[in-house]
C-alpha positions in Angstrom: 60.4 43.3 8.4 57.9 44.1 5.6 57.4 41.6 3.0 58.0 42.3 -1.0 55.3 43.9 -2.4 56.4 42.1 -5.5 54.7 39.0 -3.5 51.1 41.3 -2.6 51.1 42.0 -6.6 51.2 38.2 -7.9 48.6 37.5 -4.7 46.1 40.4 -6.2 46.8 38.8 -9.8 46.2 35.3 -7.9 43.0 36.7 -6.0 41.5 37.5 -9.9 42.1 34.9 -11.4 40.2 32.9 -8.9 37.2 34.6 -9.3 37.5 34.9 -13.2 37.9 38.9 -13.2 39.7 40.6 -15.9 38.5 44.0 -16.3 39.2 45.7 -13.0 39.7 49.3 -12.4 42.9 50.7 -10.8 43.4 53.9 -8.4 47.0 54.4 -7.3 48.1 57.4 -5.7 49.7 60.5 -7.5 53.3 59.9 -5.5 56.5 58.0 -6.5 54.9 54.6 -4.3 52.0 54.5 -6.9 53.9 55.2 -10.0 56.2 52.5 -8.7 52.9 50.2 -8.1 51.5 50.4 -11.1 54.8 50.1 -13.0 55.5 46.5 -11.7 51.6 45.0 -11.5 50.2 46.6 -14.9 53.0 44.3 -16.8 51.7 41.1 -14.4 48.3 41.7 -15.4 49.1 41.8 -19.0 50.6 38.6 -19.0 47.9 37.0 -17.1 45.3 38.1 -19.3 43.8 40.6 -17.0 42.9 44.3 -18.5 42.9 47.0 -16.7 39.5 49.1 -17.8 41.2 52.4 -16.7 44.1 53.7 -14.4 44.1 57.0 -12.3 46.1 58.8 -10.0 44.6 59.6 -6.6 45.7 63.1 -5.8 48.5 62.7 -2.8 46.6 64.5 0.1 49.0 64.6 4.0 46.3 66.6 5.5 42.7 66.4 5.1 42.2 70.0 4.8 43.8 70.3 1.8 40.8 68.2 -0.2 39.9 71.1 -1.3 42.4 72.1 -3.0 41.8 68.8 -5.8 38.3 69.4 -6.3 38.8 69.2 -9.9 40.2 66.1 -10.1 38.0 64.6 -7.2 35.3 65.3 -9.7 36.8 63.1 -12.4 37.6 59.9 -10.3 33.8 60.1 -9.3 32.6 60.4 -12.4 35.2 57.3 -13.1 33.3 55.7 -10.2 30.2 55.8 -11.7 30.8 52.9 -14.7 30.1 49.6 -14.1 33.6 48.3 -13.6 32.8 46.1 -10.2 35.7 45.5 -9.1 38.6 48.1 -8.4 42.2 48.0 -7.0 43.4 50.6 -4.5 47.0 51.6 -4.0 47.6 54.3 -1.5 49.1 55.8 2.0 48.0 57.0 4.7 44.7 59.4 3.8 43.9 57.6 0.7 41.1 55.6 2.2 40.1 59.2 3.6 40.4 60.7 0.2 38.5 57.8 -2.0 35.7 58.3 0.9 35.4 62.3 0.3 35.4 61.7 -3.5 32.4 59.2 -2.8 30.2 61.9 -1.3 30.2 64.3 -4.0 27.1 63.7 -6.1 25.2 62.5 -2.9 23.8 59.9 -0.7 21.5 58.7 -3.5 24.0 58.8 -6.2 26.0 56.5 -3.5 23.8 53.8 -3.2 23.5 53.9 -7.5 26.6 53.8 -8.4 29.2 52.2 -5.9 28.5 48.4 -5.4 31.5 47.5 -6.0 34.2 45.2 -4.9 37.3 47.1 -3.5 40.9 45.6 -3.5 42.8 47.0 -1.1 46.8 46.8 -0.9 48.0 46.9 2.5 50.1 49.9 2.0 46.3 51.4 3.4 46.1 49.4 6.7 47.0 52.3 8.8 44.4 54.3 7.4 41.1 51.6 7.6 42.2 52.0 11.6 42.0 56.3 11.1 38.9 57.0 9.2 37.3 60.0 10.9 34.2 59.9 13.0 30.7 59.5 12.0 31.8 59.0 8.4 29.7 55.9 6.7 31.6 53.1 5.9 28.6 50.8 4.5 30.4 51.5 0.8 33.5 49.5 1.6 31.2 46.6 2.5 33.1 43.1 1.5 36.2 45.1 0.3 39.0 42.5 0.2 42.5 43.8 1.8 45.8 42.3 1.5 47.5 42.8 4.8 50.9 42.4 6.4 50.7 38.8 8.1 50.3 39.2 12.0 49.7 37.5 15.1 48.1 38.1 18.4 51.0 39.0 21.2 50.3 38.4 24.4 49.7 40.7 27.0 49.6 43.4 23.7 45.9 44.6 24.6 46.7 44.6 28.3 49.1 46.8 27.4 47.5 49.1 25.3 45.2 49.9 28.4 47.8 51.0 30.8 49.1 53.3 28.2 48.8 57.2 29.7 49.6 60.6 28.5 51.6 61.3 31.8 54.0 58.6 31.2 56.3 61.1 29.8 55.0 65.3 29.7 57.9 65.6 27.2 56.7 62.7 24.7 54.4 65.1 22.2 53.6 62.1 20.2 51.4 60.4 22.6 49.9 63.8 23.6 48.8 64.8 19.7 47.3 61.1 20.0 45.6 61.3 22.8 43.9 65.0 21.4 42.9 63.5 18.1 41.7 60.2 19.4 39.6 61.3 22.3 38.9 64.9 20.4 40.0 66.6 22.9 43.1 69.1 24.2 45.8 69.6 26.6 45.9 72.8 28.2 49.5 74.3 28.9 49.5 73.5 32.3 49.0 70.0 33.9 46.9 70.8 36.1 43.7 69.8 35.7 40.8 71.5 35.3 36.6 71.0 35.1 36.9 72.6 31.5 34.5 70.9 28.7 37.0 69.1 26.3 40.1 69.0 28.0 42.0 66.1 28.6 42.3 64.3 32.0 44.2 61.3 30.9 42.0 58.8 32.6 40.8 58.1 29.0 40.7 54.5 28.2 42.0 53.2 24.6 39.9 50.6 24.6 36.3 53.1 24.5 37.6 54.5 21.2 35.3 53.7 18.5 36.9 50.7 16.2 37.3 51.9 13.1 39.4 54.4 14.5 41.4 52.3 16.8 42.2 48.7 17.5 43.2 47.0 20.4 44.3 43.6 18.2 48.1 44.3 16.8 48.0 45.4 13.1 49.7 44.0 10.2 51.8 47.1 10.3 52.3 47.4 14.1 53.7 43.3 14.0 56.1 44.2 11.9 57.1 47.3 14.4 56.9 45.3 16.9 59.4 42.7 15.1 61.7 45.4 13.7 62.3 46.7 17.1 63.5 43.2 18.7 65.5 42.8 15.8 67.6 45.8 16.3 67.4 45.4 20.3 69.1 41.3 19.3 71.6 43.3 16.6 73.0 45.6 18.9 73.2 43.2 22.0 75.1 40.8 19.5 77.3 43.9 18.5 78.2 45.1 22.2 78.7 41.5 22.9 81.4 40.8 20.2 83.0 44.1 22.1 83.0 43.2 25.2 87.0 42.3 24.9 87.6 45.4 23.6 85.3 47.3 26.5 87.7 45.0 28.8 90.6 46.7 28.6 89.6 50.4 27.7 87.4 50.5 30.6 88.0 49.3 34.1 84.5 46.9 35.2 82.6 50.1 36.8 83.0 52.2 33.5 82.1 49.7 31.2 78.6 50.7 30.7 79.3 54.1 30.2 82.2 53.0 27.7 79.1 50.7 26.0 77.0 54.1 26.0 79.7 56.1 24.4 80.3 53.6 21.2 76.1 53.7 20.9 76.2 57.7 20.7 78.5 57.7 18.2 77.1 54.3 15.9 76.8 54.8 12.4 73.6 52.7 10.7 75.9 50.7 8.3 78.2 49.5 11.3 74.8 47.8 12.6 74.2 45.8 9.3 76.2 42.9 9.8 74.5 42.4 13.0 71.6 42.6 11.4 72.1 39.9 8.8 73.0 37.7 11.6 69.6 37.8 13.6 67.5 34.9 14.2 65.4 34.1 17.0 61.6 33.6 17.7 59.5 36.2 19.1 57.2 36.0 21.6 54.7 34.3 19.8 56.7 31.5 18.9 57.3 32.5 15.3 60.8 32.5 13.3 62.5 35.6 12.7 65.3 35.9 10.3 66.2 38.0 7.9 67.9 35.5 5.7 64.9 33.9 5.8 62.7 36.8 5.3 64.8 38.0 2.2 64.7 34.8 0.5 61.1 34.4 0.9 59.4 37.5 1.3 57.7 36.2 3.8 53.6 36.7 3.7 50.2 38.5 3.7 46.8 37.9 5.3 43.9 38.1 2.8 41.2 40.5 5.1 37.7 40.9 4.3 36.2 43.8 6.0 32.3 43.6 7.0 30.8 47.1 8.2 28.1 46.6 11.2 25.0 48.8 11.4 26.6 50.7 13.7 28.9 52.1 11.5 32.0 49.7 12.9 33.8 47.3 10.9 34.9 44.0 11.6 38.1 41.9 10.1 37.8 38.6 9.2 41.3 36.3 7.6 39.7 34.4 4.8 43.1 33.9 3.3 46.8 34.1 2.9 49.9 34.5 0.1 52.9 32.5 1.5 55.5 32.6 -1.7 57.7 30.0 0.9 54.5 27.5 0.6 55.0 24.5 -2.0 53.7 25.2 -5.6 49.8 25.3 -5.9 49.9 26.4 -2.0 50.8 29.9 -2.4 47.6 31.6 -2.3 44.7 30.1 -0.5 41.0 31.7 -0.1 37.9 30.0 1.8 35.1 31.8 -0.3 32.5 30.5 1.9 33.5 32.9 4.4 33.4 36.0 2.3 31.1 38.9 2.8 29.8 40.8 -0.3 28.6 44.4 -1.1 24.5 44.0 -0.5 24.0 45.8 -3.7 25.4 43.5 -5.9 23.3 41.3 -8.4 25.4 38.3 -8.8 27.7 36.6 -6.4 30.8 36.6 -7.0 30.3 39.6 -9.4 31.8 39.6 -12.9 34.5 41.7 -13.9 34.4 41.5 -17.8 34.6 43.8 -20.4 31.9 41.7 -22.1 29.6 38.3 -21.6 31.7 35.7 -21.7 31.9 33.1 -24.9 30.1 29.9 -24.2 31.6 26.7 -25.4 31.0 26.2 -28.8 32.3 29.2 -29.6 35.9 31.6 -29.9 37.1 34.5 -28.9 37.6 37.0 -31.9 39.1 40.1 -30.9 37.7 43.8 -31.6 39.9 46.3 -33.6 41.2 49.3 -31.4 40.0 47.5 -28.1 42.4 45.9 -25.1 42.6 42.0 -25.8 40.2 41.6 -22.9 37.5 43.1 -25.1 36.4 40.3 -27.8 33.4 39.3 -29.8 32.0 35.4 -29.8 32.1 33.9 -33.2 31.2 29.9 -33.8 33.3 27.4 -34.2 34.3 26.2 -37.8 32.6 23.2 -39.4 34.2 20.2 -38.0 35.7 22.1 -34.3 34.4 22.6 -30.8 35.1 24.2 -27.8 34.6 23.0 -24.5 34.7 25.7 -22.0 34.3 28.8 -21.5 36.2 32.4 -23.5 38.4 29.6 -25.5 40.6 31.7 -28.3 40.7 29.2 -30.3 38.4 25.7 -31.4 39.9 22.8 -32.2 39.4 19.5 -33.8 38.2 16.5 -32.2 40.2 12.8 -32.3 39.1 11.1 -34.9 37.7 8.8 -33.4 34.9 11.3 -32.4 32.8 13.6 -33.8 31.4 17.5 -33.1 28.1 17.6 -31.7 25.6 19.8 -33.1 26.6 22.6 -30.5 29.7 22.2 -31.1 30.6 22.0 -27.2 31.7 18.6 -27.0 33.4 15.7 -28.7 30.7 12.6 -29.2 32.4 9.2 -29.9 31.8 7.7 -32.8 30.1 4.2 -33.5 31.3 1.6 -36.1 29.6 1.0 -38.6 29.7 -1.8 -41.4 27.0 -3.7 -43.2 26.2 -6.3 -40.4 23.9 -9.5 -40.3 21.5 -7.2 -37.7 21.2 -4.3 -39.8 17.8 -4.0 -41.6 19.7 -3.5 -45.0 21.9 -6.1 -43.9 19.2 -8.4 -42.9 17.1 -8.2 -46.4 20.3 -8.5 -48.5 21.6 -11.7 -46.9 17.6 -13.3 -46.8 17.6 -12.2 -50.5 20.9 -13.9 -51.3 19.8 -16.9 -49.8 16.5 -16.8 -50.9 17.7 -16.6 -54.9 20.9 -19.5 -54.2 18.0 -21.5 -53.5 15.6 -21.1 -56.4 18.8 -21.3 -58.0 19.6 -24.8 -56.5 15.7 -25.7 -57.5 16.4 -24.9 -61.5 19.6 -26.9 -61.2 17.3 -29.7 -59.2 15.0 -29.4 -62.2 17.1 -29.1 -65.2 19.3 -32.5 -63.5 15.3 -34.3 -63.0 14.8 -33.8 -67.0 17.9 -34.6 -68.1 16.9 -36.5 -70.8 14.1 -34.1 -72.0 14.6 -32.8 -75.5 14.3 -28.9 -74.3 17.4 -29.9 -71.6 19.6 -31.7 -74.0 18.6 -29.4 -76.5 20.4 -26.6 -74.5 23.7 -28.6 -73.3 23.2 -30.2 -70.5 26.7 -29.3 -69.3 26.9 -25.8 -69.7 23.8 -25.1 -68.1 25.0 -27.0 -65.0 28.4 -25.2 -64.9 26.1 -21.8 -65.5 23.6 -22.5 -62.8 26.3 -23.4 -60.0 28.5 -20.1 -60.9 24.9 -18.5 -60.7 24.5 -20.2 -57.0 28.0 -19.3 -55.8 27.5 -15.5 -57.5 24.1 -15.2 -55.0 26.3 -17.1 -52.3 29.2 -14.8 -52.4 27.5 -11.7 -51.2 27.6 -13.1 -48.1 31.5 -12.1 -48.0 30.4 -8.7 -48.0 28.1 -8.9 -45.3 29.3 -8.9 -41.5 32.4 -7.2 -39.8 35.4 -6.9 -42.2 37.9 -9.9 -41.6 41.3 -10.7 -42.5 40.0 -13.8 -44.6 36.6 -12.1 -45.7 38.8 -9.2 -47.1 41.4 -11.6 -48.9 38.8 -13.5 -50.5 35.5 -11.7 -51.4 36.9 -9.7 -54.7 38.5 -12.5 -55.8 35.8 -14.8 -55.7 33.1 -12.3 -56.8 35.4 -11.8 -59.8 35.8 -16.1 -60.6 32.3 -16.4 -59.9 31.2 -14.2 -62.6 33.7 -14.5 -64.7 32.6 -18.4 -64.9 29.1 -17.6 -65.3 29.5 -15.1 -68.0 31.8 -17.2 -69.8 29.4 -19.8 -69.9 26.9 -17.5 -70.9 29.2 -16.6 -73.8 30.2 -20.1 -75.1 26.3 -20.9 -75.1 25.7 -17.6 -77.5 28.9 -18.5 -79.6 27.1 -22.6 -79.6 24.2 -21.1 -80.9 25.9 -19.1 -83.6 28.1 -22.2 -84.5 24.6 -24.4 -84.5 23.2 -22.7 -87.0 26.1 -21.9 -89.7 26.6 -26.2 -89.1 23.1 -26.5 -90.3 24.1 -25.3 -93.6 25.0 -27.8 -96.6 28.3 -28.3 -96.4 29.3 -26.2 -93.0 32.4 -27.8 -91.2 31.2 -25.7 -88.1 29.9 -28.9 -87.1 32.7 -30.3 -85.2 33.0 -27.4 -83.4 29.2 -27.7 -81.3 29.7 -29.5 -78.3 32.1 -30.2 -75.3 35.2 -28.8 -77.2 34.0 -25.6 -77.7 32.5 -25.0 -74.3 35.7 -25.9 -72.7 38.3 -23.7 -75.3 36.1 -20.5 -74.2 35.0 -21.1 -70.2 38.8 -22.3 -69.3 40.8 -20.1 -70.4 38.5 -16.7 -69.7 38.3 -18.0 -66.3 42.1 -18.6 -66.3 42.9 -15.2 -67.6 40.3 -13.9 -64.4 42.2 -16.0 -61.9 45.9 -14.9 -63.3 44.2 -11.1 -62.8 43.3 -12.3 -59.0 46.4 -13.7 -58.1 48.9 -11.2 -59.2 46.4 -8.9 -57.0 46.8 -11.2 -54.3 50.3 -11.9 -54.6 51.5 -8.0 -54.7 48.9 -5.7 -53.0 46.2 -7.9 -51.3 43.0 -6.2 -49.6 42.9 -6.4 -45.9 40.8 -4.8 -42.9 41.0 -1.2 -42.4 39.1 1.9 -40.7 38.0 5.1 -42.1 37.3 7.6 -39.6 37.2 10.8 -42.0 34.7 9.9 -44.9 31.3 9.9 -42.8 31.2 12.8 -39.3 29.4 10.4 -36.9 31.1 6.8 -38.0 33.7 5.0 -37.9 33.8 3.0 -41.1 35.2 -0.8 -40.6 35.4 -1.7 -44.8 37.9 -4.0 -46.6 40.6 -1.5 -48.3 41.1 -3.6 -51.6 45.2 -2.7 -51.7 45.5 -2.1 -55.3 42.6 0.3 -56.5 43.9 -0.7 -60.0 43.4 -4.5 -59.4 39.8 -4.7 -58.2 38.8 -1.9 -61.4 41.0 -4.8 -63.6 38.4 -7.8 -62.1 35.4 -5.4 -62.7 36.6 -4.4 -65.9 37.1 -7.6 -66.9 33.8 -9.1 -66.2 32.5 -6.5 -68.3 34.6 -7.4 -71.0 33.2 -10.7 -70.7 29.4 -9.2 -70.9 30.0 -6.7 -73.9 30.8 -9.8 -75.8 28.4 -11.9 -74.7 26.0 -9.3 -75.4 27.2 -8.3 -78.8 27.0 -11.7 -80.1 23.6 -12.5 -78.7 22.6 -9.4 -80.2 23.7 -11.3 -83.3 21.9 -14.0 -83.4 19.1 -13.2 -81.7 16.7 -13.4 -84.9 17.6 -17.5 -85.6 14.7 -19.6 -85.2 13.1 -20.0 -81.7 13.8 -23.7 -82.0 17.7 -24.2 -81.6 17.5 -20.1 -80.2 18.0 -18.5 -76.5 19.9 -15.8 -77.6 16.8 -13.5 -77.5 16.6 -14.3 -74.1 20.4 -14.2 -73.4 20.7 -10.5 -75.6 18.0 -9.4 -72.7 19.7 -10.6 -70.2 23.2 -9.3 -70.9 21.3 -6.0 -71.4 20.4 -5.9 -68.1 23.4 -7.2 -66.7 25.5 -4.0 -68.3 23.6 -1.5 -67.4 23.5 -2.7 -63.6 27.4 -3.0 -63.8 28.1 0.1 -65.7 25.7 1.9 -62.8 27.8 0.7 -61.0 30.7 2.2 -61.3 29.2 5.9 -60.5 27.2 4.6 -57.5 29.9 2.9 -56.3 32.4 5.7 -56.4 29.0 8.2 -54.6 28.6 6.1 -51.8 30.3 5.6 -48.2 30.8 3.0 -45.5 28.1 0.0 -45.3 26.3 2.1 -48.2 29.1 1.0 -50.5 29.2 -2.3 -49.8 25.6 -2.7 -50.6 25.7 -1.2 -53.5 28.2 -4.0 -54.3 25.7 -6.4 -53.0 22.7 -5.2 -55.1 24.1 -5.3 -58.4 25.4 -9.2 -57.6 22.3 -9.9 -56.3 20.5 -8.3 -59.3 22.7 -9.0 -61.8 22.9 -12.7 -61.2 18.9 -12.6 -60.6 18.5 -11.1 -64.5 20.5 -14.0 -66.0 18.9 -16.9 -64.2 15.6 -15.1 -64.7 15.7 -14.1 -68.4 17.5 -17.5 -69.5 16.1 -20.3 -67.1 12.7 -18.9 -66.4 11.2 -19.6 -70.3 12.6 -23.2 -69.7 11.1 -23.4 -66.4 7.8 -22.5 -67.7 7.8 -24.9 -69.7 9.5 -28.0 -68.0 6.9 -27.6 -65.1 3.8 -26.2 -66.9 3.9 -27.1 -70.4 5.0 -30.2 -70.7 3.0 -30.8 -74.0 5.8 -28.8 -75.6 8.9 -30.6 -73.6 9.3 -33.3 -76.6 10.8 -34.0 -79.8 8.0 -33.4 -82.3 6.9 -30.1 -81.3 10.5 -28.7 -81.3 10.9 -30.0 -84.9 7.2 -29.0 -85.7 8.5 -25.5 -84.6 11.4 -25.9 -86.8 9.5 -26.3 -89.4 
């Protein structure tokens, strides 16, 4: 009829857990029970990450007289008592409660109302004794204790019967008699006669005048399951008479038959009633299922009691919860905090029951050498790792497609990021772009206007066109570069970055060679002659800007660039960037185009002390000077840099790049075209020459 106490010790474990405390005290008593007790919940605890901050034995006292006798070790429970552990299990019989109380009083009131604000959690192995504490002891310590009770309900007609209980029922019944002494502190005297003597009983005592804590009229956790026990074995050995009736039959004629049915009961042996046991199902008189199939298979329940003491010194129960281990998953233990009571005396509500402050989030639990694994320090997270809640052993890495804030408590998304049309840098870099395709559109407009100027015709008219539109589509391609990374964008923007200036440097190259080739044909006798004009500009642009378009569409063809995300190189972004496929490819196009440029530049550098008058190789070896140097600072930059940063170091050195050869080669020419024309004709070239 009692339920498991296995099922009370996963309901305490359940009952701290809820309220987050794991450092708790433990008092158990000094008997086989306790040792038993402690044996199966310290294991439970353990696993559930609970510690327990000490364990002692409460001496085993039957009689309160013999308290005296475990002074000693009374003395060192209370000076147990006096940490700040606030929250402490009980485990005990019938005087425990009395015991715990006396060890209580021993430095004092004072010391009392110092030391013991505490939450007590009471098994329910104590319930007889919260109904026996002796008179006119104070009970305002065990203020908002928390007791695990044997379930019960009210049975009717139960108090109604308690008052018609009387010691005269039966003289020979001692039991009620000793009761009826303690409980009304009184005495019998030999006789029954009564008497006017001061303290003797009459009898005419009424249960229901004793003070509460000492006695309730409402049926106990303890008494219910009495109370069942007894119909059980009334049901069990009706059933057993029952399946003898046959056999009573023909022993025993019909007037005999209850004294043959008296006879077999004398001489029953307990284990002949166990099968009749088994067997016994009914509902009692409050409606409720009794079986013990059931009840083994189950283990049945226990109230969760929280006890408030009254001024007066009385106590009052109040159900704030239950452990059914039949209840569906998640059900099993229920608790209405609201209607808890707590100690006056403590600070914080619900107390804390740690060995130390707990760790915020952003920080893990790292445990102290030679201390129980409830006892830990708080160290930050790692670079790069959070934690989110509160006394986490370990921090851990966000998705990546978030980032650690600065706390490191929570996971922050992270934005996109790319070089965009709206971004400042964005913004100046595409009006910049524009801005120098269209002074680059002008020159062109100006150099096709004076076509048949000697300073035009003087520099080949056709080669400077080609030069100035692979100058305009160089300014014009950086706009491949700007906006969210596309299939197409990706595909194409290397590839014509690398034409683009492959053209224009080649050009730039055939006009350095021209110049070369114009002077050595000046010379008596030179057959360079035949090699200034149209067929030497087209032998060196084609086929370097063939060999740059091979280089392209092998890339192309084998390990093309295409959209892709990097969500590792920069904390708070989420980089959208063209991955160019084959690393190797794009450094080929780059490498090339400085090919291109070293040559240009080394045979500017050449002739860049001919006369002014057939030379712009001065202008050219400047030029190409600048152009290298942006290029080869690059490659460093380039390799430094991260996300929309990257790509506009890409941008720049286009932008700038191109801007140094249509500055340092057109902008002399311009000069003069538009402001001097006085020196735009034939005899002042030649008076130059001369």
């Amino acid at each position: 009829m009692v339920p498991k106490e296995s099922h009370q010790n996963i309901g305490i474990v359940h009952l701290l857990q809820y309220f987050g405390w794991i450092w708790v005290g433990i008092f158990a008593v000094d008997n086989n029970s306790g040792q038993h007790f402690l044996q199966s919940l310290e294991p439970l605890l353990h696993e559930n990450g609970i510690c327990a901050a000490y364990t002692k034995r409460l001496p085993y006292i039957a009689r309160l007289d013999k308290m005296e006798e475990h002074i000693e070790i009374c003395y060192s429970i209370y000076k147990q008592l006096k940490n700040d552990i606030h929250v402490v299990i009980i485990y005990g019989e019938s005087l425990t409660i009395a015991a715990l109380r006396f060890i209580l009083t021993l430095g004092g009131i004072e010391n009392e109302k110092l030391y013991f604000k505490k939450v007590w959690i009471m098994t329910a192995q104590l319930d007889f004794m919260l109904t026996g504490l002796l008179r006119g002891w104070d009970l305002q310590i065990f203020h908002g204790a928390i007791a695990f009770a044997i379930h019960s309900e009210d049975t009717p007609n139960f108090g109604e019967f308690l008052k018609t209980i009387n010691p005269h029922w039966n003289k020979g019944d001692r039991f009620i008699q000793v009761f009826w002494e303690q409980a009304f502190d009184c005495f019998f005297p030999e006789s029954w006669e009564q008497t006017e003597v001061m303290g003797q009983c009459t009898g005419k005592e009424k249960l229901e005048d004793i003070f509460k804590p000492q006695f309730e009229m409402s049926m106990t956790g303890h008494s219910y399951s009495v109370y069942n026990a007894v119909h059980s074995v009334a049901r069990a050995l009706h059933a057993m008479c029952s399946s003898q009736s046959n056999y009573n039959r023909g022993k025993c004629s019909s007037h005999t038959s209850k004294k043959c049915n008296a006879v077999k009961l004398q001489n029953l042996q307990a284990w002949q009633l166990h099968p009749f046991l088994e067997s016994v199902s009914f509902n009692n008189s409050v409606g409720e299922s009794i079986s013990f199939e059931q009840r083994m298979a189950t283990g049945d329940k226990f109230d969760i009691v929280n006890l408030e003491t009254l001024p007066n010194n009385s106590f009052q129960r109040r159900n704030v919860g239950k452990v059914d281990s039949s209840a569906p998953q998640g059900e099993q233990f229920t608790i209405d905090e609201n209607m808890l009571v707590w100690h006056p005396g403590l600070k914080q509500l619900p107390p804390l029951a740690l060995c130390n402050e707990r760790c915020r989030p952003g920080y893990q639990k790292k445990r102290k050498e030679g201390k129980p694994f409830c006892c830990y320090e708080c160290s930050r997270c790692p670079d790069g790792e959070i934690s989110n809640s509160t006394d986490m052993d370990d921090c851990f890495r966000c998705p990546e497609d978030h980032y650690p804030s600065n706390d490191r408590n929570m996971c922050i998304p992270k934005k996109t990021s790319f070089l965009s049309y709206g971004d400042p840098l964005g913004t100046s870099l595409a009006v910049i772009a524009a801005s120098f395709a269209f002074i680059t559109a002008l020159v062109l407009g100006v150099f096709i206007k004076h076509k048949d100027t000697p300073l035009v015709k003087a520099n080949n008219q056709n080669l400077t066109y080609i030069l100035l539109a692979s100058l305009m589509l160089c300014f014009l391609s950086s706009f491949l570069f700007l906006g969210e990374p596309r299939e197409v964008t990706c595909l194409l923007r290397q590839s014509i970055f690398g034409l683009t200036f492959s053209v224009a440097i080649s050009c730039i190259l055939a006009k350095t060679t021209i110049v070369s080739l114009a002077f050595l044909a000046t010379r008596p006798g030179s057959r360079m002659m035949k090699w200034v004009g149209n067929r030497l500009v087209h032998f060196i642009i084609f086929p370097c800007s063939l060999l740059q378009a091979c280089i392209c569409l092998l890339w192309l063809t084998y390990s093309p660039p295409y959209p892709d995300v990097d969500m590792k190189s920069i904390t708070k972004e989420i980089i959208i960037q063209c991955n160019e496929g084959s690393v190797v490819m794009f450094y080929c196009v780059i490498g090339y185009i400085g090919l291109l440029a070293m040559a240009s530049f080394i045979v500017a550098f050449q002739v860049r002390k001919l006369p002014d008058s057939f030379n712009e190789a001065k202008f050219i070896t400047f030029s190409m000077l600048v152009f290298c140097s942006v290029w080869i600072c690059f490659v460093p930059t380039y390799l430094s840099t991260k996300g929309k940063d990257m790509v506009a170091v890409e941008i720049f050195s286009i932008l700038f790049s191109s801007a140094a050869l249509l500055g340092f080669i057109f902008a002399p020419k311009c000069y003069i075209i538009a402001l001097r024309p006085d020196l735009n004709n034939r005899e002042q070239l030649i008076k130059r020459k001369n």
